[in-house]
C-alpha positions as CSV (number, residue, x, y, z in Angstrom):
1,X,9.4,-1.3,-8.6
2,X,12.9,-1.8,-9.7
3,X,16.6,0.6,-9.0
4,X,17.8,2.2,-12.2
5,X,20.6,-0.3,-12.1
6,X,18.0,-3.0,-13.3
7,X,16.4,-0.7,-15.2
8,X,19.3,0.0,-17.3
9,X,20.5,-3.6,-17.2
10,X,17.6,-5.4,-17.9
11,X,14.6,-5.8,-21.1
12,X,11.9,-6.0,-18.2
13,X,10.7,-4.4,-15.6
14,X,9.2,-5.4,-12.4
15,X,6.1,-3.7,-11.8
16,X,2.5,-4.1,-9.3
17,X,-0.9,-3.9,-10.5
18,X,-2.3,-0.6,-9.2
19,X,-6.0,-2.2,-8.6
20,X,-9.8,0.5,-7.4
21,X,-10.2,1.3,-4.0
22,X,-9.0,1.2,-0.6
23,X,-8.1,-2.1,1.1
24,X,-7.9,-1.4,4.6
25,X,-6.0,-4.0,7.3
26,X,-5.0,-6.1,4.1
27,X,-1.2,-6.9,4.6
28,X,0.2,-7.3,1.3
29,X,-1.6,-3.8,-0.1
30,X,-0.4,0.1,0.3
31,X,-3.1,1.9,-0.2
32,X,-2.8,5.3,-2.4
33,X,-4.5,8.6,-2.9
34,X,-5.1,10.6,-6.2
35,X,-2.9,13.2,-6.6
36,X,-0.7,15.6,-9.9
37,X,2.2,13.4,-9.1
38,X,1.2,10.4,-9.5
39,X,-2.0,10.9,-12.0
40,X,-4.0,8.5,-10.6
41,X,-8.2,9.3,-11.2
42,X,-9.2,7.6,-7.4
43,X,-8.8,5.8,-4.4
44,X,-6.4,3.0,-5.3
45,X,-3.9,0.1,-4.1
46,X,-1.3,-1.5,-4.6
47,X,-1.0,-5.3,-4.6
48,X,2.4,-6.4,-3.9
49,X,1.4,-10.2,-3.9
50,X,0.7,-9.4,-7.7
51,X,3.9,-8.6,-8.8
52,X,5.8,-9.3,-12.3
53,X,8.3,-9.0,-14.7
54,X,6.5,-7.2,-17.8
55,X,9.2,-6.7,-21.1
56,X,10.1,-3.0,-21.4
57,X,8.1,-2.7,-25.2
58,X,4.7,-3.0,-23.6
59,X,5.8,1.0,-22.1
60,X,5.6,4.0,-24.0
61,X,5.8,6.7,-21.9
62,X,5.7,7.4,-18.0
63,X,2.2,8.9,-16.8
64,X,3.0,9.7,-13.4
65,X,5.5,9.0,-10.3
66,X,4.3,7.5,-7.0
67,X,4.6,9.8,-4.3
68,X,8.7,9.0,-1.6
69,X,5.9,9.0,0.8
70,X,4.2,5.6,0.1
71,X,7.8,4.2,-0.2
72,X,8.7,2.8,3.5
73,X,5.2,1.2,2.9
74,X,5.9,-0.5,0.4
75,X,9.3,-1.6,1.7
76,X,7.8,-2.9,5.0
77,X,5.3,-5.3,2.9
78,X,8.2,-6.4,0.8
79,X,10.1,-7.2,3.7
80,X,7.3,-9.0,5.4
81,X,6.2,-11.0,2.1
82,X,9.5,-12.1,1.2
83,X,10.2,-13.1,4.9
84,X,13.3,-10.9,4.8
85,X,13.1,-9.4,8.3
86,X,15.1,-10.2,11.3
């Protein structure tokens, strides 16, 4: 969830639980589809009221990459969690 700046600066990353299925009209969720990309097995979302700082060791290797798509999603919850819009 963070810039490679941070990642690069930083022994932790910040990181949302990807949790099973769909959660329609929930407003702190983006919901996500299987897909080669991003290797996930099934109907999935992400809860961005869950998120954390996890230290970099607990990673050993990158399974997949979410989908630019799901990004202005994920940046209009973020906005609208963290009260940052006008």
């Amino acid at each position: 969830m963070q810039s490679n700046l941070f990642n690069s600066k930083s022994r932790t990353y910040i990181v949302v639980p990807i949790l099973p299925e769909h959660k329609p009209n929930w407003p702190f969720v983006v919901n996500v589809k299987p897909s080669k990309q991003n290797m996930i097995d099934q109907l999935r979302h992400l809860n961005l009221k869950q998120l954390r700082a996890v230290d970099i060791s607990r990673f050993d290797k990158k399974l997949g990459q979410l989908e630019q798509s799901y990004f202005l999603q994920i940046k209009s919850v973020l906005l609208e969690l963290f009260n940052l819009k006008d």
